[in-house]
C-alpha positions as CSV (number, residue, x, y, z in Angstrom):
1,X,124.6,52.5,56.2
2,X,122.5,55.2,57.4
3,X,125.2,57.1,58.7
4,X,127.6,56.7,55.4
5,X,124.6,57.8,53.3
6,X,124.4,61.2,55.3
7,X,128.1,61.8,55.3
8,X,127.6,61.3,51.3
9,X,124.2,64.0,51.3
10,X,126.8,66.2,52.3
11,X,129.8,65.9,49.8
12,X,126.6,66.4,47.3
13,X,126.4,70.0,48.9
14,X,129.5,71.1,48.4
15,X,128.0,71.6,44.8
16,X,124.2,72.1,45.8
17,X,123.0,75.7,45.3
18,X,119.9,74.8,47.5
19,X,118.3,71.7,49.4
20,X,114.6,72.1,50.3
21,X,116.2,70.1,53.9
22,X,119.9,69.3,54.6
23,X,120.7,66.6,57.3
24,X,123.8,66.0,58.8
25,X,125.9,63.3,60.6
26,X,129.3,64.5,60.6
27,X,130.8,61.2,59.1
28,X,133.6,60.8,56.9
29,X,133.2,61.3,53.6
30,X,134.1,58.5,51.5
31,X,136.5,58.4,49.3
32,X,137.5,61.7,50.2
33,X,140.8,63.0,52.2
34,X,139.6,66.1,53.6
35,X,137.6,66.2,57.3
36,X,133.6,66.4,57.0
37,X,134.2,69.8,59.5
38,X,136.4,71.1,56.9
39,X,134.6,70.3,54.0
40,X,131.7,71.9,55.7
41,X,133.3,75.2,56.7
42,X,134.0,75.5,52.8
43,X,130.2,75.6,53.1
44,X,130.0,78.7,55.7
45,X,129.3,76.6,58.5
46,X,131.3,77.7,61.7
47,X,131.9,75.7,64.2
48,X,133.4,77.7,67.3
49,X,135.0,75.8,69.9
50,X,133.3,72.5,68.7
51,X,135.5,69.7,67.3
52,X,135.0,66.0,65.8
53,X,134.8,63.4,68.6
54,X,136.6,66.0,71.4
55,X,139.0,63.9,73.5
56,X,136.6,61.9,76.3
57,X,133.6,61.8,74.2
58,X,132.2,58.7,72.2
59,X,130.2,59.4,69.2
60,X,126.1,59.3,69.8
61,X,125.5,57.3,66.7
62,X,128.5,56.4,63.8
63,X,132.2,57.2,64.0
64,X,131.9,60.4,64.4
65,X,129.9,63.3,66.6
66,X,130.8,66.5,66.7
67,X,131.3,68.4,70.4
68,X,132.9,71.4,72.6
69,X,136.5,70.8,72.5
70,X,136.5,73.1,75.4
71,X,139.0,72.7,79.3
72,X,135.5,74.9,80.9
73,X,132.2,76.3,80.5
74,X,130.9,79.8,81.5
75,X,128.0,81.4,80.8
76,X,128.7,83.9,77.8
77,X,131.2,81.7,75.5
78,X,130.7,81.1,71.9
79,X,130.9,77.1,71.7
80,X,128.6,76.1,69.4
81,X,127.3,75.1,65.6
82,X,126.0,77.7,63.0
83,X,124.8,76.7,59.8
84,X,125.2,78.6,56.5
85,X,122.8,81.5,55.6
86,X,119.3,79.8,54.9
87,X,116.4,81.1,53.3
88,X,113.3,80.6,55.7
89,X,109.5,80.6,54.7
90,X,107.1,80.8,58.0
91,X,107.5,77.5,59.2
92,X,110.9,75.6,59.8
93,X,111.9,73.0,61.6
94,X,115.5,72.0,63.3
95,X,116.4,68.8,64.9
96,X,119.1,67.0,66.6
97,X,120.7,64.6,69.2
98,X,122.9,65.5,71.9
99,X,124.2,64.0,75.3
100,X,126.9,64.9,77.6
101,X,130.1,62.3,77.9
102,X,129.5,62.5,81.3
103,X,126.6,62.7,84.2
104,X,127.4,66.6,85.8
105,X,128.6,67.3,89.0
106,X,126.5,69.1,92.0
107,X,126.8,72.9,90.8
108,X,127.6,72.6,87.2
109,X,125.2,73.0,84.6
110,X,125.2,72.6,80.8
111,X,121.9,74.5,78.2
112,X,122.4,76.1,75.0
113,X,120.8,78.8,73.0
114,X,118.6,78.5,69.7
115,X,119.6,81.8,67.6
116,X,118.6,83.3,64.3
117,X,121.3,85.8,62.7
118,X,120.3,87.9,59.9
119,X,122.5,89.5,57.5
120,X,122.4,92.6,59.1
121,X,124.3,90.7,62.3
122,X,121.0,91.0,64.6
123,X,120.5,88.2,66.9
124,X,117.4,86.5,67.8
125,X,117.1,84.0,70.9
126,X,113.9,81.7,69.4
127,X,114.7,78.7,72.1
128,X,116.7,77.7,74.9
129,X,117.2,73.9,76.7
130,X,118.4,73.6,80.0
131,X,120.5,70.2,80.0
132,X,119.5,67.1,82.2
133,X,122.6,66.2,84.7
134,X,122.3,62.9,83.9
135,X,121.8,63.0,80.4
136,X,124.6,60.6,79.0
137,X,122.7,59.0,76.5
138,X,121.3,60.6,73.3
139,X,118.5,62.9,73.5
140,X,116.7,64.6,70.5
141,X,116.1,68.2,70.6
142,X,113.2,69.5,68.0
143,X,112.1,73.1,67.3
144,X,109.1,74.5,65.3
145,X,110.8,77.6,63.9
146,X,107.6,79.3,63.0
147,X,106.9,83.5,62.0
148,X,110.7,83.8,61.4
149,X,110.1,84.1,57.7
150,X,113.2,85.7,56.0
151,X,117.5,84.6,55.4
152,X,118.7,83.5,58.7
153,X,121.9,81.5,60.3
154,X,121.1,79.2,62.8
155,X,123.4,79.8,65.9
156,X,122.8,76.5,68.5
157,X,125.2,78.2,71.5
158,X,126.3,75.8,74.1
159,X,127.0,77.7,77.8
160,X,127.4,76.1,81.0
161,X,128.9,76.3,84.8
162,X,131.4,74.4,86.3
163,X,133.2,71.0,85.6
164,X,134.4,70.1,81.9
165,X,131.3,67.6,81.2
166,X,131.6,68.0,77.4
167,X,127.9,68.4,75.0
168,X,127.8,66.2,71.5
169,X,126.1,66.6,69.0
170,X,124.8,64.7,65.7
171,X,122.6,64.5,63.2
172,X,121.6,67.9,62.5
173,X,118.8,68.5,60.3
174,X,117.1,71.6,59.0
175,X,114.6,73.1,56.6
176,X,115.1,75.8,54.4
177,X,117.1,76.5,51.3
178,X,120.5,77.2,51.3
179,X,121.0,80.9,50.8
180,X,123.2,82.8,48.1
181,X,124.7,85.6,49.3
182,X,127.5,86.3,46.9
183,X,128.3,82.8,47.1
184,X,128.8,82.7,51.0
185,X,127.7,85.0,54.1
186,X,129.9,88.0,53.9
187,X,130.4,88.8,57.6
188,X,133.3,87.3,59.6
189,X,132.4,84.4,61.7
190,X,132.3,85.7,65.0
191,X,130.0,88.7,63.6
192,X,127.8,86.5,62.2
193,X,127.2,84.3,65.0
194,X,127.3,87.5,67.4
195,X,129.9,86.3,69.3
196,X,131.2,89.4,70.6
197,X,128.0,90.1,71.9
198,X,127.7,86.9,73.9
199,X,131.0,87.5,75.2
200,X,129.7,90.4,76.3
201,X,126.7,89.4,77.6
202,X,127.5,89.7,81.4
203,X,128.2,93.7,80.6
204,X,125.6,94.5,78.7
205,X,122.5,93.3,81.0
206,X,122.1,92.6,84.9
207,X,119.1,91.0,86.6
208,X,118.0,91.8,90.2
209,X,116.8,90.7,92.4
210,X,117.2,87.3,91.9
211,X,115.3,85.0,92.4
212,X,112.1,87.2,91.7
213,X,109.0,88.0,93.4
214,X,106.6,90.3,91.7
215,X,109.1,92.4,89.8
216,X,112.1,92.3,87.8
217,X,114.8,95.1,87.2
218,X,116.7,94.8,84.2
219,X,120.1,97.1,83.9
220,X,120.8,98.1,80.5
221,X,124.0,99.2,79.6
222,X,123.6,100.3,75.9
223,X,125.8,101.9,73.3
224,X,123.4,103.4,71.5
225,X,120.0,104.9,72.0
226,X,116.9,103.2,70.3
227,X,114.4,100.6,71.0
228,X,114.8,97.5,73.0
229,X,113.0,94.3,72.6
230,X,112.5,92.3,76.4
231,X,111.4,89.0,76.1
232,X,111.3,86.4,78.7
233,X,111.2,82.2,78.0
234,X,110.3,79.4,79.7
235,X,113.1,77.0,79.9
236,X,111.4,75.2,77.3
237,X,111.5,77.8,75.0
238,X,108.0,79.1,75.7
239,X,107.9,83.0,75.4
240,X,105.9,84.2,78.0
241,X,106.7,88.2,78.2
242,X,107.1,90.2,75.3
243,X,107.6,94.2,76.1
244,X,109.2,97.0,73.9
245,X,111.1,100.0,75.2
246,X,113.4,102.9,73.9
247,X,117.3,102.9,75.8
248,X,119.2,106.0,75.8
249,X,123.1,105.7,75.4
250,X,124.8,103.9,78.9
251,X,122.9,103.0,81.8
252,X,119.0,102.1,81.9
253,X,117.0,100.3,84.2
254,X,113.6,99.1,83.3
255,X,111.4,97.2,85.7
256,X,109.5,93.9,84.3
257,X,106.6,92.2,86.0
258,X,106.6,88.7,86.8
259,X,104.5,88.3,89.3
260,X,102.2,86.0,87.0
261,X,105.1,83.5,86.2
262,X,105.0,80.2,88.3
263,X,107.7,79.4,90.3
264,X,111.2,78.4,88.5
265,X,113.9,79.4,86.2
266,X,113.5,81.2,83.1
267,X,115.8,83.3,80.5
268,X,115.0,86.7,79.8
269,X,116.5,88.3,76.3
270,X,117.4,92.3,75.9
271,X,117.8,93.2,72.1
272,X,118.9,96.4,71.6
273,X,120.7,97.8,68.6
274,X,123.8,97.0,69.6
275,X,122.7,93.1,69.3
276,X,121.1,90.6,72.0
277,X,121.9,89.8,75.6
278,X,120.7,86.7,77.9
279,X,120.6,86.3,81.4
280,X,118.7,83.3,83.6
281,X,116.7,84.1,86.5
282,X,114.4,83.0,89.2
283,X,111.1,83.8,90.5
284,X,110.2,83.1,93.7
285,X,107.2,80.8,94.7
C-alpha cells in the first residue's frame, strides 16, 4: 500500500505547482495508461540511460525500480536521474535506495555523482559514493544538501568500470519546491544535466602521478580563460581541499598538495567556465 500511495503522490504532481517534499517510487500509476517515467518526463525529469526494471534487475521494493539500462560502464557517461528544477533554501535533504543486481567482478567498479545544475548550465559535484561489490541488497543513500541555497536540478550520475553489473534505484525523495521556469527548465536535457561535459571529462582534466604522495598535478585543458574552482572529496563526500585559480585558454597545469590527506581514494573536481570535470585518485601511504 505504501508503494501504490507514492505512485499516486506523483500523478498529484503532474498538476502541483510546488511540494514543500516530493517522494518517489516509480510505481504504476493507477488507473492510468501512461508509464510513471513518462508521466514524469512530462515533469522535466530526465532520465538518461536509466529505464524501469532494466532486463536482469528485480525491483528493490514494489513492481517497479528504476536502473541503467546500459550493455557497460565507463567512467564519464551520463546514466543517471535528474529531477526537475527545484527551488532550494540552505538546507536540503535527498535520499534513496539503490543495490546492484549483481555482486561485481574483481576490477569492476560501480559510484555515482551528486550534482547541482543551475540554470545557467554550471555544474556542481556536492557528493560522491563509491559502491560496495557486494551490495545486492538495498542500501539507502542520504545527503544533507546544505549552503546551496538558490534553483537547482539534482543530477545523481552513475559511472563505473568493467562488467555490466546494473545500479537500481527507488524511492527518491527530496526537499525543495518545485521550480517555475516558464513552466519547465528551458535547456535541452543533456545541457542541463551537463552531459557533454561529463563525456568530456577524460579531456578536459588529467591527474598525475597517481597514486599521490605529497603533491598533485592537475592538467587543465580549458576553453576559455577565467577562474577555476579545485576541490577535492573524500569518498564519502567530505570536501577536504578547496583552492581557487585563474586558467588561460588550452593547457594549464596547477600543482595541489595532498600531503595531509590519509592514505586512500578520493575525487578531485575542476570547475572552470566551461563547466565541471571529475577525476579519482590515490594518495599514497
Amino acid at each position: 500500500m505504501k508503494k501504490q500511495l507514492l505512485s499516486i503522490t506523483a500523478l498529484l504532481l503532474l498538476g502541483a505547482a510546488a511540494q514543500a517534499q516530493v517522494v518517489e517510487s516509480f510505481e504504476p500509476i493507477p488507473g492510468q495508461s501512461i508509464s510513471i517515467k513518462d508521466a514524469l518526463e512530462q515533469q522535466n525529469w530526465q532520465f538518461p540511460e536509466f529505464d524501469i526494471n532494466p532486463e536482469g534487475a528485480t525491483p528493490i521494493s514494489g513492481s517497479q525500480s528504476i536502473g541503467a539500462d546500459v550493455a557497460s560502464f565507463d567512467n564519464s557517461q551520463p546514466t543517471g536521474v535528474v529531477t526537475p528544477y527545484l527551488d532550494f533554501s540552505s538546507t536540503e535533504t535527498l535520499t534513496f535506495n539503490y543495490k546492484i543486481h549483481r555482486a561485481l567482478m574483481q576490477d569492476c567498479r560501480r559510484w555515482f555523482l551528486i550534482n547541482l545544475i543551475d540554470q545557467n548550465d554550471v555544474v556542481t559535484l556536492v557528493d560522491s559514493v563509491e559502491i560496495d561489490g557486494n551490495q545486492v541488497s538495498a542500501a539507502n543513500y542520504s545527503l544533507d544538501i546544505s549552503g546551496y541555497a538558490g534553483t537547482y536540478a539534482i543530477y545523481a550520475n552513475v559511472r563505473g568500470e568493467g562488467c555490466n553489473a546494473k545500479l537500481v534505484v527507488d524511492d527518491v525523495s527530496f526537499t525543495g519546491s518545485l521550480a517555475s521556469i516558464g513552466g519547465k527548465p528551458n535547456l535541452k536535457a543533456e545541457q542541463a544535466t551537463g552531459i557533454g561535459n561529463a563525456k568530456a571529462n577524460d579531456k578536459t582534466i588529467a591527474v598525475y602521478p597517481n597514486p599521490a604522495k605529497d603533491n598533485l598535478n592537475i592538467n587543465i585543458d580549458a576553453e576559455k580563460s577565467g577562474n577555476a574552482t579545485i576541490e577535492v572529496f573524500a569518498m564519502d563526500g567530505t570536501k577536504l581541499i578547496a583552492q581557487e585559480t585563474n586558467v588561460n585558454s588550452g593547457s594549464n597545469q596547477v600543482q595541489l598538495t595532498v600531503s595531509n590527506l590519509s592514505a586512500g581514494n578520493y575525487i578531485v573536481s575542476v570547475r572552470t567556465a566551461d563547466g565541471v570535470a571529475t577525476k579519482r585518485f590515490a594518495k599514497a601511504g
